[in-house]
C-alpha positions as CSV (number, residue, x, y, z in Angstrom):
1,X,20.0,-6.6,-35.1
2,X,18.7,-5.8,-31.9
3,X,20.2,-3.5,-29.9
4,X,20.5,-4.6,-26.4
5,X,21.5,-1.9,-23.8
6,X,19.0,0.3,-25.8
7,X,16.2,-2.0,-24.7
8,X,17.7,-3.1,-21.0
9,X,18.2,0.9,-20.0
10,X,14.4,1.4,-20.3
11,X,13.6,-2.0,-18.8
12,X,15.7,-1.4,-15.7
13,X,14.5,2.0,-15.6
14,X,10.9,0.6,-15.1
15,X,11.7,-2.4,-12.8
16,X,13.0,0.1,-10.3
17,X,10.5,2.6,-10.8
18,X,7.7,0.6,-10.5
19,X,9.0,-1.6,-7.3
20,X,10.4,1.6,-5.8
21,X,6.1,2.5,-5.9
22,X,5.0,-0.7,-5.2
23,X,7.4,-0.4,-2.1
24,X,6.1,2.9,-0.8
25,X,2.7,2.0,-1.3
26,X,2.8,-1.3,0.7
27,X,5.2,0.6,3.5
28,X,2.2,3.3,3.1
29,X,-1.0,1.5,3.4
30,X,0.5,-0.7,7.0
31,X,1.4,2.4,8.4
32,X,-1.9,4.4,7.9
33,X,-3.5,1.5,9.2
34,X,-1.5,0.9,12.2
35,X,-2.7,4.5,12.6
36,X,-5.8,3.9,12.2
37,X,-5.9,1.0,14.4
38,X,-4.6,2.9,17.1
39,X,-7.6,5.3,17.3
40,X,-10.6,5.5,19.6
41,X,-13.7,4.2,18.4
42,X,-16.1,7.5,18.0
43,X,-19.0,5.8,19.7
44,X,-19.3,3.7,22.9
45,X,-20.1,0.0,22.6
46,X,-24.0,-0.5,21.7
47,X,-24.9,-3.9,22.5
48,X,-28.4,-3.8,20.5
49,X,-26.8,-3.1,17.4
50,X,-23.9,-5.5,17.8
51,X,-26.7,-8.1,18.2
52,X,-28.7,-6.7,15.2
53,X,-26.0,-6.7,13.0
């Protein structure tokens, strides 16, 4: 016979630790970018290249 609450403790334990990471990451990841959107470009506008590329 199966045991039940033996197999749903460990189940839970890794649905909640898993979106509990997948959380943070997400959260994470639009907040560094946000930073990093919010910085000043480290060189001036260069119309050449812009054209070349």
């Amino acid at each position: 016979m199966v045991d039940w609450v033996g197999l749903l403790i460990p189940l839970a334990y890794l649905s909640i630790l898993i979106g509990s990471l997948a959380t943070f990451s997400s959260l994470y990841r639009r907040r560094k970018a946000q930073k990093a959107a919010n910085l000043a470009p480290w060189f001036p506008p260069h119309l050449q290249r812009n054209i070349y590329l």
